[in-house]
PAGU-777628 format. One line per 8 residues: number of its first residue (from 0); their letters; for each residue x, y, z of N, C-alpha, C, O. Coordinates in steps of 0.2 Angstrom, whole numbers, plus 5000, padded with zeros to 4 digits. Last residue first. Layout:
N
NUM	A	X/Y/Z/X/Y/Z/X/Y/Z/X/Y/Z | ...
END
This chain:
294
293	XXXXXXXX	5367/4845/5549/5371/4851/5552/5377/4847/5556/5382/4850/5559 | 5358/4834/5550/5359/4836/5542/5365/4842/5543/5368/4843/5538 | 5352/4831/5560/5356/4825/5556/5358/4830/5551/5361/4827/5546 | 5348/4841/5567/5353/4839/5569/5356/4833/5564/5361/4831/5565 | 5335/4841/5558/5341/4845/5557/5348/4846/5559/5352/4849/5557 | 5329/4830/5562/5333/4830/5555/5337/4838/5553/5341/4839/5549 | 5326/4834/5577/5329/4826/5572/5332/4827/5566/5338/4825/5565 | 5317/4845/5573/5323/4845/5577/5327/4840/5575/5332/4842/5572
285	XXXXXXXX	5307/4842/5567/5310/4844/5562/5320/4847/5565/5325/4850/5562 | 5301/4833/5575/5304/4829/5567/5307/4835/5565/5312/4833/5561 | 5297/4841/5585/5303/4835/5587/5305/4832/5580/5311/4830/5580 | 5288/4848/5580/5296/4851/5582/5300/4845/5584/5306/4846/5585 | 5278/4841/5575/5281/4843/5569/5291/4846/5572/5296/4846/5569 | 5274/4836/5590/5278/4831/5584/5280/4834/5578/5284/4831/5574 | 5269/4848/5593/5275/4844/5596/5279/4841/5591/5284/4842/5588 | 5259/4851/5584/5265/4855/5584/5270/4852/5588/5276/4853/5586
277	XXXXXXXX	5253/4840/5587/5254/4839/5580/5260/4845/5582/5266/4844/5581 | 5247/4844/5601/5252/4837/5600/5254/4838/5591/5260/4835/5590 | 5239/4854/5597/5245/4855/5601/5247/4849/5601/5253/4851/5600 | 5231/4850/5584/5232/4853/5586/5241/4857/5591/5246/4861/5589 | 5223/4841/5592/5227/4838/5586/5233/4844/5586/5239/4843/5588 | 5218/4844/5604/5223/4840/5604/5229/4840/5598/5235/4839/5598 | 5208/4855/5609/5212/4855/5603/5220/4850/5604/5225/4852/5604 | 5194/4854/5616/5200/4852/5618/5203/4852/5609/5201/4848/5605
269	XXXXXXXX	5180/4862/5614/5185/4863/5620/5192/4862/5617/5196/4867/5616 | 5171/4852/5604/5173/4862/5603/5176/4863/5608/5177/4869/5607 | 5176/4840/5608/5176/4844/5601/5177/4850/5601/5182/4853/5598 | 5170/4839/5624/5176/4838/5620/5178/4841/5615/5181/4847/5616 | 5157/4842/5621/5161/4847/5624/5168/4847/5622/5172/4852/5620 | 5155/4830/5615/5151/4837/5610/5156/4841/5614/5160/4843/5610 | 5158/4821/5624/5159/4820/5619/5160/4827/5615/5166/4830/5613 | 5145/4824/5635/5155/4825/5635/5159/4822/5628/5165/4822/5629
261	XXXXXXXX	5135/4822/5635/5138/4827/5633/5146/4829/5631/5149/4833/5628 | 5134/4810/5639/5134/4809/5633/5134/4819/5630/5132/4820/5625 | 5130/4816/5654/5138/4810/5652/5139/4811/5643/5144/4813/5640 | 5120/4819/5661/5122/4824/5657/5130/4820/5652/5134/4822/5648 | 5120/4811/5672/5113/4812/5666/5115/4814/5663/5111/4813/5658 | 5132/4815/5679/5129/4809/5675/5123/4808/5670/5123/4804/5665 | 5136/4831/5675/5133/4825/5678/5132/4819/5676/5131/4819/5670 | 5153/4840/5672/5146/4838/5671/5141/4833/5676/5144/4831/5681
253	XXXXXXXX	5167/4851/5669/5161/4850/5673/5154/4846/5669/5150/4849/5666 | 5183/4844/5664/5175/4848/5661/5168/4845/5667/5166/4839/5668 | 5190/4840/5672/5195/4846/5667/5185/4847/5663/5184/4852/5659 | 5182/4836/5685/5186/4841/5686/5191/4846/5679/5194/4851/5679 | 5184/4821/5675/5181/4825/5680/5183/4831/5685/5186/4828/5689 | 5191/4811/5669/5190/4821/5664/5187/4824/5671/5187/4830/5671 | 5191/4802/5676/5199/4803/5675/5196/4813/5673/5199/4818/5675 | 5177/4797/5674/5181/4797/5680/5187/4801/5681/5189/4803/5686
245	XXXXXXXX	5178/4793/5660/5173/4799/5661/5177/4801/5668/5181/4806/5668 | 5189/4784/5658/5189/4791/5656/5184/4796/5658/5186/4802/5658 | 5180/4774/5665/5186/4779/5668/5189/4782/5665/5192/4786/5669 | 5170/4774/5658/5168/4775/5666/5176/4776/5667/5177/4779/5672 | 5175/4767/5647/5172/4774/5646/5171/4775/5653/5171/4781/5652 | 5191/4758/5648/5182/4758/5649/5181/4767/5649/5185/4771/5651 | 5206/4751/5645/5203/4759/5645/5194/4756/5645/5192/4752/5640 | 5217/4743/5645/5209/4742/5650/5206/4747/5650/5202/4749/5654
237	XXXXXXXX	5228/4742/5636/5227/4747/5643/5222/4746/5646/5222/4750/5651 | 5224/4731/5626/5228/4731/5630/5231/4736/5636/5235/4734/5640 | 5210/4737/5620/5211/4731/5628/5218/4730/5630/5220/4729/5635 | 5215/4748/5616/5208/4749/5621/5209/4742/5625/5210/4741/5631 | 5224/4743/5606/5227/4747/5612/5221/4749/5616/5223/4754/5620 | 5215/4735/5600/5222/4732/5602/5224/4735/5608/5226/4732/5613 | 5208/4744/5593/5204/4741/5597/5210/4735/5600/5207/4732/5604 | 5218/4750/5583/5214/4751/5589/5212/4749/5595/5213/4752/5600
229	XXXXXXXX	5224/4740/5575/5227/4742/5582/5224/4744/5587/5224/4741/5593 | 5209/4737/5569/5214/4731/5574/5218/4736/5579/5217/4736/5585 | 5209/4747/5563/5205/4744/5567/5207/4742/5572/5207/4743/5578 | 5215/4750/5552/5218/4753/5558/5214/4749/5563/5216/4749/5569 | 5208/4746/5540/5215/4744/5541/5217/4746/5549/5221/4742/5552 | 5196/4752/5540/5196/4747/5543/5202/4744/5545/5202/4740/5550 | 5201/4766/5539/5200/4764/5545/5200/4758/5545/5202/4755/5550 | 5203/4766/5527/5209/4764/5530/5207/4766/5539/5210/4767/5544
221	XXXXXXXX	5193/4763/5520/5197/4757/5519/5202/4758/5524/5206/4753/5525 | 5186/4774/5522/5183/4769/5525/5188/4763/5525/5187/4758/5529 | 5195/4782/5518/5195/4786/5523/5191/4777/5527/5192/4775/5532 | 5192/4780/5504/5200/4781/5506/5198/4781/5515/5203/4779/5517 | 5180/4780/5502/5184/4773/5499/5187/4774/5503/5188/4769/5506 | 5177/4795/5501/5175/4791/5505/5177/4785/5506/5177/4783/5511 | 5186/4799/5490/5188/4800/5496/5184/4796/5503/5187/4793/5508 | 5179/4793/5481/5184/4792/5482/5187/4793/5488/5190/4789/5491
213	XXXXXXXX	5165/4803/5483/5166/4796/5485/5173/4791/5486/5174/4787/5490 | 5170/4814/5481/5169/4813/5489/5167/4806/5489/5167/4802/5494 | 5185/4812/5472/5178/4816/5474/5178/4814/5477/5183/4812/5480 | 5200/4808/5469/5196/4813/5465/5189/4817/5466/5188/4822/5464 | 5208/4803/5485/5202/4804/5482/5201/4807/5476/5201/4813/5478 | 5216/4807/5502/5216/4807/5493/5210/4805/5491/5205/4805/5496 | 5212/4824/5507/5213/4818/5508/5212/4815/5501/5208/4818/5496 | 5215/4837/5506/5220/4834/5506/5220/4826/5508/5225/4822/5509
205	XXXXXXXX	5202/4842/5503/5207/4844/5499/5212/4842/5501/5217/4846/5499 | 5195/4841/5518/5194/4836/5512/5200/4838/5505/5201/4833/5503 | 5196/4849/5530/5204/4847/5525/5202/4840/5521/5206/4836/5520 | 5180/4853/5531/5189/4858/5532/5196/4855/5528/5200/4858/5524 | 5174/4842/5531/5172/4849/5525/5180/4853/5527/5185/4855/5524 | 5176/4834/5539/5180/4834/5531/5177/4838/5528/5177/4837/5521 | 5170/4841/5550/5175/4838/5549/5179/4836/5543/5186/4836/5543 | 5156/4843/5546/5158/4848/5546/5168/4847/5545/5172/4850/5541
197	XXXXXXXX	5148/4833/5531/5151/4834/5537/5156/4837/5539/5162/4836/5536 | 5146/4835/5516/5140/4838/5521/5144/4838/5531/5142/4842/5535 | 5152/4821/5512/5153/4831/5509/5149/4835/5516/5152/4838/5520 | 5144/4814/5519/5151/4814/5521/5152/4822/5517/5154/4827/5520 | 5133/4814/5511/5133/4813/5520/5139/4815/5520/5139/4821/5523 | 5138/4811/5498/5135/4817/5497/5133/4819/5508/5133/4825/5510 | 5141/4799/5501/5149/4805/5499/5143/4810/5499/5144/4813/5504 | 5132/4789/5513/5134/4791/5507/5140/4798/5507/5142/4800/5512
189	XXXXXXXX	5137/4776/5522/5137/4783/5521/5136/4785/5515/5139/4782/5510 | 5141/4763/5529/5132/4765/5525/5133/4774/5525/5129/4777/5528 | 5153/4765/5533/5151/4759/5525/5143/4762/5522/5140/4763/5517 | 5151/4773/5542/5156/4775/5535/5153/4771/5528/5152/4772/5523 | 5146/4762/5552/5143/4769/5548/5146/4771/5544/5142/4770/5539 | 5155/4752/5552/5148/4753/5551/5146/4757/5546/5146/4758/5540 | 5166/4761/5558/5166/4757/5553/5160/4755/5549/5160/4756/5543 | 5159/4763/5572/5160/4769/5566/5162/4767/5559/5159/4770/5554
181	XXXXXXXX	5155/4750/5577/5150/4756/5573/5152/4761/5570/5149/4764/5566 | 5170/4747/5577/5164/4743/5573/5158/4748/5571/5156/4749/5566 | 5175/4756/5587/5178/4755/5578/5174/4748/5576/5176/4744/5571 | 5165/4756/5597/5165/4762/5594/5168/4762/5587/5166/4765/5582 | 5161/4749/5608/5162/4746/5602/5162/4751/5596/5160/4750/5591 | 5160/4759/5620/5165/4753/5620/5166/4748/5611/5171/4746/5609 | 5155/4774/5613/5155/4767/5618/5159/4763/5616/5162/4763/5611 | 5154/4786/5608/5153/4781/5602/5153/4773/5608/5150/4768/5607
173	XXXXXXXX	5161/4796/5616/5156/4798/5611/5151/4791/5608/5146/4791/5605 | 5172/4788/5621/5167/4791/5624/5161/4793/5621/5155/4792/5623 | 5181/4781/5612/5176/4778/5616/5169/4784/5618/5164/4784/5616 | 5182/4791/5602/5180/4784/5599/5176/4782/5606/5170/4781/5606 | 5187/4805/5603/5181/4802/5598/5180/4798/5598/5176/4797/5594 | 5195/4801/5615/5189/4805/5615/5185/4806/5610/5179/4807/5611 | 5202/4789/5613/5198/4789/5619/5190/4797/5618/5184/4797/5620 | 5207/4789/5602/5202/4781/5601/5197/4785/5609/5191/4785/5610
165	XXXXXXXX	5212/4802/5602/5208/4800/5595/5204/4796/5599/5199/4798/5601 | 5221/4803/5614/5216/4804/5612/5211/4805/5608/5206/4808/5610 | 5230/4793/5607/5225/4789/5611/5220/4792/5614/5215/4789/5616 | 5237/4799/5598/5234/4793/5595/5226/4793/5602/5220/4792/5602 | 5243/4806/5604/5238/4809/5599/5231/4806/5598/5225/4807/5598 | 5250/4800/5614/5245/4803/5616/5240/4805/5613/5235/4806/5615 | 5259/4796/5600/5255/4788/5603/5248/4794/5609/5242/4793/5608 | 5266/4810/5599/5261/4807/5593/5255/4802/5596/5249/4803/5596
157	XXXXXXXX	5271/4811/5612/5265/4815/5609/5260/4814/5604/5254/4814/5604 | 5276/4796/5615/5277/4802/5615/5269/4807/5615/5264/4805/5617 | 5277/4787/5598/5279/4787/5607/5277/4796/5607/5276/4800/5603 | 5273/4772/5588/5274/4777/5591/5272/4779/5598/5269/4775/5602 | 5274/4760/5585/5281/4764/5588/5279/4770/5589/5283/4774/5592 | 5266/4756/5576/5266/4751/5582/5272/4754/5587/5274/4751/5592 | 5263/4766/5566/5259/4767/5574/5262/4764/5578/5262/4767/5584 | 5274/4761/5556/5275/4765/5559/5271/4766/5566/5273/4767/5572
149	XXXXXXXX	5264/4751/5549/5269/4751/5550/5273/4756/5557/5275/4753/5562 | 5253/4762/5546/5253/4755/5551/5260/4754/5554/5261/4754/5559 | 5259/4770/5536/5258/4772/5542/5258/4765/5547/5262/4764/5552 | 5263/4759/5527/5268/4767/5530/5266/4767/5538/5269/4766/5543 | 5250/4757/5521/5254/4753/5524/5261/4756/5529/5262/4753/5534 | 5246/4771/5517/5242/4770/5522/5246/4762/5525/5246/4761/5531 | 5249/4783/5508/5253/4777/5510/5252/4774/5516/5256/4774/5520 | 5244/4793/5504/5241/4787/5505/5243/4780/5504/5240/4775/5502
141	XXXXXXXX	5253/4802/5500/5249/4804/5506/5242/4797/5506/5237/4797/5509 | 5270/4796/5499/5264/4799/5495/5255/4800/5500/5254/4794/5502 | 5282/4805/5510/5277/4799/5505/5272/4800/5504/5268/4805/5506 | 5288/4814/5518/5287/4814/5512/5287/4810/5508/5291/4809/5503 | 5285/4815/5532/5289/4810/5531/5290/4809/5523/5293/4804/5521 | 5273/4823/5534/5279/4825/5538/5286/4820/5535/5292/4822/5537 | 5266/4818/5526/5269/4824/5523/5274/4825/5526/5279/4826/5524 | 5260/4805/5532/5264/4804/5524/5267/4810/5522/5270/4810/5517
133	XXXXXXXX	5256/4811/5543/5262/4808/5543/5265/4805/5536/5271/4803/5535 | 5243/4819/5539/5251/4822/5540/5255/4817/5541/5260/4820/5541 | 5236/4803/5531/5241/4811/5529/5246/4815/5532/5251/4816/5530 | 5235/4799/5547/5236/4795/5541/5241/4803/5536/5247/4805/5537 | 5227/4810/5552/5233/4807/5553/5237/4804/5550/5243/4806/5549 | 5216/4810/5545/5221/4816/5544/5229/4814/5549/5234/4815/5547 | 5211/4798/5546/5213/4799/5540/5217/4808/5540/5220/4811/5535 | 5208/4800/5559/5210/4797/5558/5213/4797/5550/5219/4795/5549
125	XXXXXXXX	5196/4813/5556/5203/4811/5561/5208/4809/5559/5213/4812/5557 | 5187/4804/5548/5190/4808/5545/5197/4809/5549/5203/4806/5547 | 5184/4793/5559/5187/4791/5553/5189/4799/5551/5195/4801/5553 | 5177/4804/5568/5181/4801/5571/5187/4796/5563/5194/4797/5564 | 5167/4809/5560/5173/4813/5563/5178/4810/5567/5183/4813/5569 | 5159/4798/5557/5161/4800/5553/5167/4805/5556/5173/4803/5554 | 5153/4797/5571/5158/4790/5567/5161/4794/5563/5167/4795/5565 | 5148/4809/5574/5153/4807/5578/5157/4800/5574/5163/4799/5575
117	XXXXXXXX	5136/4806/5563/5141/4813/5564/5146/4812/5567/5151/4815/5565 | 5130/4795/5570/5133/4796/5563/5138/4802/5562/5144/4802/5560 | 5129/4801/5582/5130/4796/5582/5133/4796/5575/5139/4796/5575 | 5120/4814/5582/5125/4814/5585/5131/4808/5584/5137/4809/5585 | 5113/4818/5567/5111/4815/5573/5119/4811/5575/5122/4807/5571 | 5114/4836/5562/5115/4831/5562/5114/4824/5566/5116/4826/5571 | 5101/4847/5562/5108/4846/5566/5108/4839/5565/5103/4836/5567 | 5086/4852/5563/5093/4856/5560/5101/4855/5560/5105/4860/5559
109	XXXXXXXX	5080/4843/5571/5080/4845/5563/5082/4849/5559/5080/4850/5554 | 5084/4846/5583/5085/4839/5581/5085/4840/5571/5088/4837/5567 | 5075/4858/5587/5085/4857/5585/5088/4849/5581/5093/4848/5578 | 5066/4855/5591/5067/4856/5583/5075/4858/5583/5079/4858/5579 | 5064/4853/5606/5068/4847/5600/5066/4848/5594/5065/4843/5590 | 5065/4859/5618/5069/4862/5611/5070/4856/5604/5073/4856/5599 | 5063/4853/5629/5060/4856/5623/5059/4857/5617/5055/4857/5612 | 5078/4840/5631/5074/4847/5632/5067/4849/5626/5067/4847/5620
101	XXXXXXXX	5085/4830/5622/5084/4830/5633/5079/4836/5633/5075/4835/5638 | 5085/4834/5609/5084/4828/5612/5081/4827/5620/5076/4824/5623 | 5091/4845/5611/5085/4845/5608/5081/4838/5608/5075/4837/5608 | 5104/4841/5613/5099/4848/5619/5091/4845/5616/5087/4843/5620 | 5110/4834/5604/5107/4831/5611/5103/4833/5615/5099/4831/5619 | 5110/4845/5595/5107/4839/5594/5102/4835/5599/5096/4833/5600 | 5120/4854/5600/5112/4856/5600/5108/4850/5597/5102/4850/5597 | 5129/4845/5598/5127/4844/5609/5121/4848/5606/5116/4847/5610
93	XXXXXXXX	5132/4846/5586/5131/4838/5591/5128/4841/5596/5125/4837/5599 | 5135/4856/5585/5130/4855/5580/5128/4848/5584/5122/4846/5584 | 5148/4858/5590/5144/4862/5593/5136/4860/5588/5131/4864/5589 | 5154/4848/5583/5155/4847/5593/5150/4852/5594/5147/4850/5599 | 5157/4852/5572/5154/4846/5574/5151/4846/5578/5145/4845/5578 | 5165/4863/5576/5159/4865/5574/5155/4859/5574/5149/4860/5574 | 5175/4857/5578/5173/4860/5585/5168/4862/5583/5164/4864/5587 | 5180/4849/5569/5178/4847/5573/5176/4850/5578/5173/4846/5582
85	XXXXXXXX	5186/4862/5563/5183/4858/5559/5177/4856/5564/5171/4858/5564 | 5200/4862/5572/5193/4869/5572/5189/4865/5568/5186/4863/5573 | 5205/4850/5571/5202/4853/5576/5199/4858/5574/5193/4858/5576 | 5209/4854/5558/5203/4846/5558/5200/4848/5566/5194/4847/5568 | 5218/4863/5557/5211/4865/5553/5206/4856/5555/5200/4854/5554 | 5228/4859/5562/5224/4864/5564/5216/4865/5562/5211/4867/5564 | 5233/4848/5556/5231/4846/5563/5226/4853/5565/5221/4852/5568 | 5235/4853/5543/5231/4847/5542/5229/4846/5551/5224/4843/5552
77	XXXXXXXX	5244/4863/5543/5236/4864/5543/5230/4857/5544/5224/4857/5545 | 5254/4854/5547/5253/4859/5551/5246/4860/5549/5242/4859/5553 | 5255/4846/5533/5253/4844/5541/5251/4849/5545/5245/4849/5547 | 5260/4858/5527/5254/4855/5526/5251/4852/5532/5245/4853/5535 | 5271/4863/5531/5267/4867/5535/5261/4863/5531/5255/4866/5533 | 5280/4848/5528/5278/4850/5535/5272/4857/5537/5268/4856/5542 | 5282/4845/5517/5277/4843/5519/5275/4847/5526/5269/4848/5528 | 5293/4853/5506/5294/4847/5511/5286/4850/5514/5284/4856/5513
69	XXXXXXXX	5291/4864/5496/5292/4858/5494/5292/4854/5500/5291/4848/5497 | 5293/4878/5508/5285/4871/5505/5286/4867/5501/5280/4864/5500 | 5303/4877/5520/5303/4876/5513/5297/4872/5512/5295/4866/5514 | 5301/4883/5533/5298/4886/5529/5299/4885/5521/5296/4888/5516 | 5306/4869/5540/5298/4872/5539/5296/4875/5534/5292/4874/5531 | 5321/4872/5536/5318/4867/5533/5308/4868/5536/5304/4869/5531 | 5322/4885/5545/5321/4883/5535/5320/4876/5536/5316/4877/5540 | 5320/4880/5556/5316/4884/5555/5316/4883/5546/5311/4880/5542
61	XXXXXXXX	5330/4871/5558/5324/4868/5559/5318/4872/5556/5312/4869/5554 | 5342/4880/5559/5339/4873/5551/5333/4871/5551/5330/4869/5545 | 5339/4885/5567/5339/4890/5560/5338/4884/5556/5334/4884/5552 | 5341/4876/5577/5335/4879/5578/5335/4883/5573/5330/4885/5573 | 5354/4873/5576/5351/4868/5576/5344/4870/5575/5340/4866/5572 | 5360/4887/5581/5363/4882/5573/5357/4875/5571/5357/4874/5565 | 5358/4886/5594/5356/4891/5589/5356/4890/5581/5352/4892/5577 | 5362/4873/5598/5357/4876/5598/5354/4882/5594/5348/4881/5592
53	XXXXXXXX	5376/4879/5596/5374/4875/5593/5366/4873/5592/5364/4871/5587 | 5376/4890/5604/5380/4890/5597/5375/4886/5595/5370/4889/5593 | 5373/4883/5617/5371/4889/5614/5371/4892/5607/5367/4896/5605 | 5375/4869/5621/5381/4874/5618/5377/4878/5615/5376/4878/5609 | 5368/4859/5625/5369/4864/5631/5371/4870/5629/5369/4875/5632 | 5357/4845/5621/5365/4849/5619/5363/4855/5625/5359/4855/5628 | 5348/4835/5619/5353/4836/5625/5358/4839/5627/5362/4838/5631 | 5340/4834/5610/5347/4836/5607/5353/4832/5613/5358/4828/5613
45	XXXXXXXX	5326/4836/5617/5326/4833/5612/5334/4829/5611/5335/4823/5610 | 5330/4849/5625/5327/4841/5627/5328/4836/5623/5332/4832/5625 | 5334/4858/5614/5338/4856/5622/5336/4849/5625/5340/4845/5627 | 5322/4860/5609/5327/4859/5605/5334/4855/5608/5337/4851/5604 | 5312/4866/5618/5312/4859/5614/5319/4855/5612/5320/4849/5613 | 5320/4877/5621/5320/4871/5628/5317/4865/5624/5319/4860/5626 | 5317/4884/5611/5325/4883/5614/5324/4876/5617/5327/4871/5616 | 5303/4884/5611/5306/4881/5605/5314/4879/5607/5317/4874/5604
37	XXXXXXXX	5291/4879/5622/5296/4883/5618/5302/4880/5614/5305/4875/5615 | 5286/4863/5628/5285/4869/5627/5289/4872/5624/5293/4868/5621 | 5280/4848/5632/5286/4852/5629/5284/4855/5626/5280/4853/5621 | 5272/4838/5642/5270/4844/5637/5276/4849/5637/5278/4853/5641 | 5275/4822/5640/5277/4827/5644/5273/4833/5639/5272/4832/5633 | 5270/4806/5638/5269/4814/5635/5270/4817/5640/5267/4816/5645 | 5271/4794/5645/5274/4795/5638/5272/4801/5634/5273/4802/5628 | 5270/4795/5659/5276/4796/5657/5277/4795/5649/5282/4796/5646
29	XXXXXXXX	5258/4780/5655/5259/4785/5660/5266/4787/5657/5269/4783/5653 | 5245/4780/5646/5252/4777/5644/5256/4782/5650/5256/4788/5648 | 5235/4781/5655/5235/4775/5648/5241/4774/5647/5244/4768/5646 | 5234/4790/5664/5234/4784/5666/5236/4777/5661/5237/4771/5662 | 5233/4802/5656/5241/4800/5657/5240/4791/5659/5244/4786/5657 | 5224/4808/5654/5225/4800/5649/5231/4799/5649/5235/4796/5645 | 5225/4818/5657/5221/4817/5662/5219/4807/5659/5216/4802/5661 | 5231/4826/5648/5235/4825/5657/5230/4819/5660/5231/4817/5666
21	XXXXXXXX	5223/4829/5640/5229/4826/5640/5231/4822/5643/5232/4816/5642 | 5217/4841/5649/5212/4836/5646/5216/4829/5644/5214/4824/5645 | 5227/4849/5651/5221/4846/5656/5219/4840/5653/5220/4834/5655 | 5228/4854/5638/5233/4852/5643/5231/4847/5648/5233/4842/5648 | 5215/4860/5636/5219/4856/5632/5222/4853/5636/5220/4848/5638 | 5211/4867/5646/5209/4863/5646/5211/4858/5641/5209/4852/5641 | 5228/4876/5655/5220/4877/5650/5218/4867/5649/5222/4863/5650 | 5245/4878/5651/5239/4874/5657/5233/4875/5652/5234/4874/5646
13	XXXXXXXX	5253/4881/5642/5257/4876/5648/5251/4872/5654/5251/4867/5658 | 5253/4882/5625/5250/4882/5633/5252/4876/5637/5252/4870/5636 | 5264/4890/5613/5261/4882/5616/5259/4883/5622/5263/4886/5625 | 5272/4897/5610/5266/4898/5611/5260/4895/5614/5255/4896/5616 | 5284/4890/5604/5283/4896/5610/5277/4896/5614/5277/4895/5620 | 5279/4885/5594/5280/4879/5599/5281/4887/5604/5277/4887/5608 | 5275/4897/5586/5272/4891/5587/5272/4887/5593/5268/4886/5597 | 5290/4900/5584/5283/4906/5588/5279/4900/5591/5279/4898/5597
5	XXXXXX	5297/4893/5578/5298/4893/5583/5292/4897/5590/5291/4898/5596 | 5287/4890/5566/5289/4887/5570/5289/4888/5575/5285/4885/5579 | 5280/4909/5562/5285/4901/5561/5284/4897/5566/5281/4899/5571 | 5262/4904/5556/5266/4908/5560/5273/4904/5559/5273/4899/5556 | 5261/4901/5537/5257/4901/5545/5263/4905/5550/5268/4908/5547 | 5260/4910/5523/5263/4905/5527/5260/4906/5534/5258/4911/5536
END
């Protein structure tokens, strides 16, 4: 079993470049992520309770119900930890790609994936792990892909910042302004032997649905295209352009202009969103229903 619960949100960082990096896409949805920390003070926020008692009482349920593995929750859990660390070895095969491009070095190009198809693909897998922890946190079938939609148009909070650094930091930045059309693209021209090979769904390919890696590619390419629309819904309805995200990260990752299409690959192996938003949202759901259920 993973850490508990309550360790987890304990643990949770209050500053570092995760945090930063968040903070810094506040201008998108302003006021709708606070970084909620430990597990008492979650459970107080959330509750608005004060009684000590019950708080106490509230926080025992929340723990068993995590630790029961018939309910979904520590799968989600690996499913946000393991696509960040995943990703971060993409992130580190991408920017020796770019190196290799901008400098000397350009036999790195032939040992590393080429940055653009490797970024579409990690961006859909994401998304498809989203798609699943929310079918485990909510105990539907893990490709209950109408579910989810359903459900995006409300999400708030930690979740909705989850969501928005997905489109902002895998999709615009890395991929440019039409990012869910070439990722889409590319998915479609992939083969399952390209996709098994990527470092991103080599980590939580055992939970995305599928028999095989073509299956699973079906699964992952039909429900981004489903997601599309929102996406590309919440890029023009907040005005987000890559020249203000790059403007906004300035000062949480040092770089230069000539140097911009690095900030993608940096992202990746730096910023663990899934991550720390995904343990938020596992303690707010599991806070919610324990107070219904006590």
């Amino acid at each position: 079993m993973s850490q508990p619960i309550y360790k987890l949100v304990d643990d949770l960082p209050t500053g570092g470049l995760t945090v930063m990096a968040l903070k810094a896409l506040d201008f998108i949805i302003p006021g709708q992520w606070q970084n909620l920390v430990g597990f008492d003070n979650t459970i107080r926020t959330i509750t608005r309770e004060t009684d000590p008692a019950l708080v106490k009482q509230i926080g025992e349920r929340a723990v068993t119900l995590f630790n029961d593995k018939s309910q979904g929750y520590q799968q989600a859990l690996w499913l946000y930890e393991t696509v960040d660390s995943a990703s971060g070895l993409l992130g580190t095969a991408a920017l020796a790609n770019r190196i290799g491009q901008d400098t000397f070095l350009s036999f790195l190009q032939n040992f590393t994936p080429k940055p653009e198809k490797a970024q579409s693909i990690d961006l859909g897998v994401k998304l498809v792990t989203e798609i699943v922890a929310f079918c485990q946190i909510n105990g539907i079938p893990g490709d209950s892909v109408g579910d989810f939609l359903a459900a995006i148009v409300d999400y708030s909070g930690e979740a909705l910042m989850r969501m928005a650094a997905l489109v902002c930091f895998d999709g615009i930045i890395p991929l440019g302004p039409t990012f869910a059309e070439q990722a889409l693209n590319t998915l479609t021209g992939t083969s399952p032997t390209e996709l098994d090979n990527n470092p991103t769904f080599k980590g939580v390919k055992d939970l995305i649905p599928g028999n095989n890696p073509a299956g699973k590619l079906g699964f992952i390419t039909d429900s981004f295209a489903a997601t599309r629309g929102w996406m590309e819904t919440f890029v023009s309805s907040h005005g987000i352009t890559r020249d203000k995200l790059l403007g906004n990260l300035r000062g949480v990752i040092e770089f230069t202009d000539d140097k911009a299409d690095y900030v993608g690959a940096l992202l990746d192996m730096n910023v663990k969103y899934y991550r720390h938003t995904g343990i938020q949202t596992l303690a707010r759901r599991l806070v919610e229903r324990a107070v219904a259920e006590i």
